[in-house]
C-alpha positions in Angstrom: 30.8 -2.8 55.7 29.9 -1.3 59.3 32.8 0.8 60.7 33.5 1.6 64.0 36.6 4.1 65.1 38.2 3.9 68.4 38.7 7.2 69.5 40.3 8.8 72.7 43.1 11.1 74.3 46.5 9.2 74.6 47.1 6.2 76.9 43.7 5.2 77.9 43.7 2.3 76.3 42.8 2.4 72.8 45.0 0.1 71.3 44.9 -2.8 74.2 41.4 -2.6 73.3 42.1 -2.9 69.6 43.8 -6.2 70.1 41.2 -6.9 72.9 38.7 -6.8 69.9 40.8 -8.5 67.4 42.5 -11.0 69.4 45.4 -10.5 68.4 48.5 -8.6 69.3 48.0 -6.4 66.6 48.7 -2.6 67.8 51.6 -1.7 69.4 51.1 -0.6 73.6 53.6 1.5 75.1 53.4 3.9 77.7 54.7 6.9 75.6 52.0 9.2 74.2 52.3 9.1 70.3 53.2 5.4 70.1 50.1 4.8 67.5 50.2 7.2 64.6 48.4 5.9 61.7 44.8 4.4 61.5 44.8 0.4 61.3 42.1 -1.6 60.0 40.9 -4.9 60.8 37.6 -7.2 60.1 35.6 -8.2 63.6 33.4 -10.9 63.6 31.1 -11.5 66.5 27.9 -13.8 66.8 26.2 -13.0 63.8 27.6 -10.1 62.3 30.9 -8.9 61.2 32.3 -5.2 61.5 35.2 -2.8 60.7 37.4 -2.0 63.9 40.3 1.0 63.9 42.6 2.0 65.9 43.4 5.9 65.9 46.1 8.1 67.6 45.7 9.7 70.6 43.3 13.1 70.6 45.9 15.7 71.8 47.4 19.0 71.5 50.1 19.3 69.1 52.7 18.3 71.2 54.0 15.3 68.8 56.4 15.6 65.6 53.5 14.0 63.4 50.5 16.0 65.5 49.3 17.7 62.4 49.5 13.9 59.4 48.3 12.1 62.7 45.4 14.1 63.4 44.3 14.0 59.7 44.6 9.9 59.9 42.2 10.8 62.5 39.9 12.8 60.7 39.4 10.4 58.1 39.1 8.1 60.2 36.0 9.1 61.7 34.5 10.3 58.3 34.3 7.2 57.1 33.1 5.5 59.9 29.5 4.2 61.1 30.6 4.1 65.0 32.7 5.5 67.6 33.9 3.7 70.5 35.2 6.7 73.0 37.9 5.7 75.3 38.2 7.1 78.2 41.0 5.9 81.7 38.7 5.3 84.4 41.7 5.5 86.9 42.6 8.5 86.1 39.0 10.5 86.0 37.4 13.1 83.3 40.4 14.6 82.1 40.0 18.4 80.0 40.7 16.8 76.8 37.9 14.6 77.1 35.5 17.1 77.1 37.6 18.4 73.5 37.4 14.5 72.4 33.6 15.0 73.6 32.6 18.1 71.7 34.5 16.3 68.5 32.4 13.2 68.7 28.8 15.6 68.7 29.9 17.4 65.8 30.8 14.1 63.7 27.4 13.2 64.2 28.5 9.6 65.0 26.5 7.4 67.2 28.8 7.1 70.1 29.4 5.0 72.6 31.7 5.8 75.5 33.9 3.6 77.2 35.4 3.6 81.0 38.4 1.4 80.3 40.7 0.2 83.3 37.3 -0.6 85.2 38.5 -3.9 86.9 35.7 -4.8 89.2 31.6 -4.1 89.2 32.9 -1.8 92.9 35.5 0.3 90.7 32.4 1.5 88.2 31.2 3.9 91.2 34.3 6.0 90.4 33.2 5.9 86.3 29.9 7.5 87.0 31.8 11.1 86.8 32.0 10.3 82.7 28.2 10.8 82.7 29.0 14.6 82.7 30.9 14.5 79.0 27.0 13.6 78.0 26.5 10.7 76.5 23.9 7.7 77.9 25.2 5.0 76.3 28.2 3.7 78.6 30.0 0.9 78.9 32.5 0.0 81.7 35.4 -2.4 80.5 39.1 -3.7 81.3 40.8 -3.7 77.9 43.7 -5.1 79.6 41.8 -8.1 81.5 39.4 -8.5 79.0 36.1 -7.7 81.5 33.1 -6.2 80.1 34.2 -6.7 76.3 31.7 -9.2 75.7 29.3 -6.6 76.7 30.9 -4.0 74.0 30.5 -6.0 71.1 26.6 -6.6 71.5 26.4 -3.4 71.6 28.3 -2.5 68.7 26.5 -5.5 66.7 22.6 -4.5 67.9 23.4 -1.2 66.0 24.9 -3.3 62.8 21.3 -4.4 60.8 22.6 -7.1 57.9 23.8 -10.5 58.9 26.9 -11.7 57.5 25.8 -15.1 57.4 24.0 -13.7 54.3 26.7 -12.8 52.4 29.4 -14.8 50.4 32.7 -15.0 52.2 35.4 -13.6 50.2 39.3 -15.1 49.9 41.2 -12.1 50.0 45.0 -12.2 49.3 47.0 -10.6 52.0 50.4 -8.8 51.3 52.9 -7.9 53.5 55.3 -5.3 52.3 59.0 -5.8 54.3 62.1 -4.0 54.1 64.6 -1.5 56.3 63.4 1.9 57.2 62.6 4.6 54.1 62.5 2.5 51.0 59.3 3.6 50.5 56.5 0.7 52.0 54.3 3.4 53.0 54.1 5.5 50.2 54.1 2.0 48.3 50.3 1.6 50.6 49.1 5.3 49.9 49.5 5.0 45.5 47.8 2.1 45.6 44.8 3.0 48.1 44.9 6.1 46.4 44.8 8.4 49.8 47.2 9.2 52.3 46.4 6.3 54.7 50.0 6.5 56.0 51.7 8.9 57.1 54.8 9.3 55.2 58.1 11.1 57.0 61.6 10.8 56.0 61.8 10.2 59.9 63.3 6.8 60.6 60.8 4.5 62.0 58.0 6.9 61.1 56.0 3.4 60.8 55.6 1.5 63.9 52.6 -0.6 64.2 51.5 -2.9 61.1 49.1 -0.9 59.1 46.0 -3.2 57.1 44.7 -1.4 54.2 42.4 -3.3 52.2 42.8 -2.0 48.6 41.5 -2.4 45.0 43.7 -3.5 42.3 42.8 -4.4 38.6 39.0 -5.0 40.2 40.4 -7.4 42.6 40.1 -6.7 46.6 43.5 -7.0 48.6 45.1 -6.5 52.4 47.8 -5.0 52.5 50.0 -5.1 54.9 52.9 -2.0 55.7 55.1 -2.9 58.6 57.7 -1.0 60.5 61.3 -0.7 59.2 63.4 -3.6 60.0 66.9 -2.7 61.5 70.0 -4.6 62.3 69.7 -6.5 65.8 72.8 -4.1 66.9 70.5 -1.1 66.0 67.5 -2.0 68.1 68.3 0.7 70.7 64.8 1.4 72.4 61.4 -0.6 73.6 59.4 0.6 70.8 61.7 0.0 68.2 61.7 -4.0 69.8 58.5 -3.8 69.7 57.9 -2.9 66.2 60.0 -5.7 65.4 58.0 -7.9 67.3 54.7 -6.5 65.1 56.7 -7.1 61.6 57.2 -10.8 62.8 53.6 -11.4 63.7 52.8 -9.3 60.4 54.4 -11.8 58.1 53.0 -14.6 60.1 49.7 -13.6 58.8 50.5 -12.9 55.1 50.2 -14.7 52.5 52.6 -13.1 50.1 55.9 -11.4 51.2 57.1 -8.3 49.1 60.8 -7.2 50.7 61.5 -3.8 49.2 64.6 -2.5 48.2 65.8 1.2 47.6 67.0 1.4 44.2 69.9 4.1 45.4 71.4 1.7 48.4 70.9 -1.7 46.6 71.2 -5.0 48.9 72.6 -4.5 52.2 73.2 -6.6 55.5 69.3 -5.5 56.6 68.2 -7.0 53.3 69.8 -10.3 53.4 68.9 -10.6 57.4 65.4 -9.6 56.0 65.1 -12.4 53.5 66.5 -15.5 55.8 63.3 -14.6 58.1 61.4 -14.9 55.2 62.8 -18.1 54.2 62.7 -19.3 58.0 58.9 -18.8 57.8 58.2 -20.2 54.5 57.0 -17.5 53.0 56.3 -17.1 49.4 58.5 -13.3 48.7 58.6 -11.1 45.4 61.6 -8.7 45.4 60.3 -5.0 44.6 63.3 -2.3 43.5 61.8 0.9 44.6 62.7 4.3 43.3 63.4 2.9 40.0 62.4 6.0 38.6 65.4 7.8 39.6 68.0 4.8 38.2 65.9 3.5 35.0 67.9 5.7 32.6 71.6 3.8 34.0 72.8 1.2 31.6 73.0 -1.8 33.2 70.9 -1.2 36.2 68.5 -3.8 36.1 71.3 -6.5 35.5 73.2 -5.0 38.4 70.3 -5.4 40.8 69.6 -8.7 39.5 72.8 -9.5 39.9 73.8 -8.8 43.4 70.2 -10.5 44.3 71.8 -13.8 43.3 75.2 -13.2 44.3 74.3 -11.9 48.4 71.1 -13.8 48.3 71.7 -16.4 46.4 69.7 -19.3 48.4 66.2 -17.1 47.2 67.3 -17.7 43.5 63.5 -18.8 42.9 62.4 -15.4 43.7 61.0 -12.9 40.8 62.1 -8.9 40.6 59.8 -6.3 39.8 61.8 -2.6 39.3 58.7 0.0 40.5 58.3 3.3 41.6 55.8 4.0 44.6 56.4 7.7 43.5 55.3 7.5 39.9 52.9 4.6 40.1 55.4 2.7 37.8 54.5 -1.7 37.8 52.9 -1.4 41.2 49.7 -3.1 39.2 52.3 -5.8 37.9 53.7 -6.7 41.7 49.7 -7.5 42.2 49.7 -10.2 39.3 52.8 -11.2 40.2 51.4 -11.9 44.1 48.7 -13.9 42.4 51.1 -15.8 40.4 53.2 -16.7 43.4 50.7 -17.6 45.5 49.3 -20.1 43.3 52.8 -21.7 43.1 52.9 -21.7 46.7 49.6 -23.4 47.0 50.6 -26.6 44.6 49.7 -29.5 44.7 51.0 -32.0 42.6 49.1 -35.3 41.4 51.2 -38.9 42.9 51.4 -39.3 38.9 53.3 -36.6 37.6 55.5 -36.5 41.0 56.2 -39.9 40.4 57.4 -39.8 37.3 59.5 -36.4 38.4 61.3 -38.2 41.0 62.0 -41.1 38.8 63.5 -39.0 36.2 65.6 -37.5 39.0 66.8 -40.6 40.4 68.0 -41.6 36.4 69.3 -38.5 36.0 71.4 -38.7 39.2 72.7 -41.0 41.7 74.4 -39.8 44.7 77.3 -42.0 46.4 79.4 -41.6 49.5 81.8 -43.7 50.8 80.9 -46.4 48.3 77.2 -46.5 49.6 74.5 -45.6 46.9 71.5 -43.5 47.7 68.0 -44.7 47.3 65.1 -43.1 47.4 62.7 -46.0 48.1 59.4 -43.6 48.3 58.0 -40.2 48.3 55.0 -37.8 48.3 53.9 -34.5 48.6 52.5 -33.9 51.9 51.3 -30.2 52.3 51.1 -27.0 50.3 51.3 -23.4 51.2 54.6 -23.8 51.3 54.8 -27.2 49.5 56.5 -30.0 51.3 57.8 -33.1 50.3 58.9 -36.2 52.1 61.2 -38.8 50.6 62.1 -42.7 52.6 65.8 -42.9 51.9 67.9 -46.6 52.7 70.1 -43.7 54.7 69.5 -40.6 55.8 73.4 -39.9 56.4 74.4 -40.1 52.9 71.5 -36.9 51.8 74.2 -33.9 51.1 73.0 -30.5 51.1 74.4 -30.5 47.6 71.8 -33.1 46.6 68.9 -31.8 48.5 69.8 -28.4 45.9 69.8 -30.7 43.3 66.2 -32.5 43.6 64.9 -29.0 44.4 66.0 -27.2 41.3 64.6 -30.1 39.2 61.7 -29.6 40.9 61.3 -26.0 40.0 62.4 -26.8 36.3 59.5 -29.1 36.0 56.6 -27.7 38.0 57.8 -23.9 38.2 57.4 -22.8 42.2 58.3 -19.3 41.3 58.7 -17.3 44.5 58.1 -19.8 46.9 60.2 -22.0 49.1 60.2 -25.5 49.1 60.6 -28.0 51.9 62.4 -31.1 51.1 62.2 -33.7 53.7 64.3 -36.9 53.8 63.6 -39.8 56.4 64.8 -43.4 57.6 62.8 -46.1 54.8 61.9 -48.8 57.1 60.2 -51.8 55.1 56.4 -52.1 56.2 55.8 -56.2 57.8 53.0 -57.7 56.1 50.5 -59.5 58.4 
């Protein structure tokens, strides 16, 4: 696959140009130099072709707590790439690390292409004409932040890219999104399975902040994951960056398929944890619960019963959902959460024949009538409706006499029939009105 690295000195625009590309509020944008620290990945497609796009941290002197993991992200980065796109602030002029960014992007022996971002009108490209002097011919003049001149960009970037992807077989790849409150060990989770240090890893709170793609090989199978930024309390969201992370974790799960909330096996379930997994549930995501650390609690008695335990005692309405004890340190089951992803997945992407859900529900209905107030519930039809999650609609003589309690009910006989491991279900009940026949 064709790489190209976005490349630049802080706050000129490299990530607004990132999601430009993407489309898609992907990267976090802040003013504060530093606010992108790892590399992030993500799959372009444009006319004809399709390309790899990341985002880098900002080219600067080591004035940054993470200067020296962040300029190795960068490094890599640009090894490994086909392309860079160097991003410069047209507003501001040729600044003297530009020239250092320049002199970088020679040695790499990258074809280059530099970019004037903040370039809002054809009469402000007069002023970009100074960026001639870093030495490279092929310039582009763009507004990452308006979207001008973008179009522009990615023919260029795709007249240097020789297969077409129309050629090539589309691949369904599964994409995990790993959850949970700050150091329980998502990153380092991402690193022993891609085998590298693609994260930076920090016993620094909130060393994470954008969501990190890594696509990965597992047990021969291609995956995305997904590493997202440490959720908190909403008492504890005390800056603009730390709200904004949030922000990125929600959009991150919105595009998973496969939610794994990890816990540190030293702390157990908290508040965080249980806040955690009612957004999952809100969402409708299919979740795995991973126990990380389990190296260093494996020899207790009783450990894994504890865990699994409190898991249905504090979050008892994801009952459905699997445990896996691992170790991100040691390498210990990561393979198995994989399977386990696949497994769930599947469950959450079910769909059951009208035969064998009609004779479910009519062994629920013999099973168990539900009364109230001397009126008898029927349930005069049903269907499944959708999958991924999978939702099903029942026509009911009254809607006010469905309890929560029987909602459970039809649910769990659900899942003792067709399985649904690790996914929600959504039970719908509705006003049966008796179609007229004309």
């Amino acid at each position: 696959m064709f790489r190209v690295t976005i490349v630049g000195r802080p706050n000129v625009g490299k990530s607004t140009l990132f999601n430009r590309i993407i489309e898609k509020k992907k990267a976090i944008v802040y003013q504060t130099p530093g606010t992108t620290r790892d590399r992030n990945d993500y799959e372009v497609f444009w006319k004809d072709k399709s390309f790899i796009i990341t985002d880098t941290a900002g080219w600067s002197s080591n004035i940054f707590t993470f200067s020296k993991e962040m300029s190795s992200q960068l490094n890599i980065a640009i090894e490994k790439s086909n392309m860079l796109l160097f991003v410069v602030d047209g507003k501001v002029g040729v600044h003297s690390v530009d020239f250092k960014v320049a002199q970088q992007a020679r040695v790499s022996k990258r074809k280059t292409i530099l970019v004037v971002n903040k370039i809002d009108s054809q009469a402000e490209e007069i002023k970009g004409y100074e960026f001639y002097e870093l030495g490279f011919d092929n310039i582009v003049f763009i507004s990452a932040n308006h979207g001008r001149g973008i179009n522009d960009l990615l023919d260029q970037i795709c007249n240097n890219i020789k297969y077409n992807r129309k050629t090539k077989k589309a691949k369904e790849i599964l994409k995990i999104v790993l959850v949970g409150k700050p150091n329980v060990g998502k990153s380092s989770f991402v690193n022993a399975v891609a085998k590298e240090e693609r994260i930076i890893v920090h016993n620094t709170p909130g060393t994470t902040r954008d969501s990190i793609n890594t696509c990965v090989k597992v047990n021969d199978k291609e995956y995305l994951v997904i590493d997202t930024a440490g959720l908190h309390r909403g008492s504890k969201i005390d800056n603009d960056i730390m709200y904004l992370s949030t922000l990125s974790v929600g959009y991150a799960i919105d595009d998973g398929d496969v939610a794994i909330l990890i816990v540190d096996a030293l702390e157990g379930i908290g508040e965080t944890e249980i806040k955690i997994a009612r957004l999952l549930l809100k969402k409708n995501k299919p979740i795995i619960f991973a126990i990380n650390k389990w190296d260093l609690v494996e020899k207790r008695e009783d450990a894994a019963k504890y865990f699994k335990n409190q898991i249905k005692e504090r979050i008892k309405f994801m009952n459905w959902a699997n445990i896996i004890f691992i170790s991100a340190k040691t390498g210990q089951r990561l393979e198995r959460v994989f399977l386990e992803a696949e497994c769930v997945f599947r469950q959450y992407s079910k769909e059951l024949s009208q035969e064998e859900f009609n004779k479910s529900i009519r062994n629920i209905i013999t099973k168990k009538s539900y009364t109230s107030k001397g009126k008898i519930l029927k349930i005069k039809e049903y269907a499944q409706v959708a999958s991924k999650p999978p939702v099903f609609v029942f026509s009911v003589n009254d809607v006010k006499l469905v309890h929560f309690s029987y909602k459970r009910f039809v649910e769990n006989c659900l899942r003792v029939e067709f399985g649904f491991q690790g996914t929600p279900l959504v039970l719908k009940f509705r006003k049966y009105y008796k179609r007229k026949i004309e």
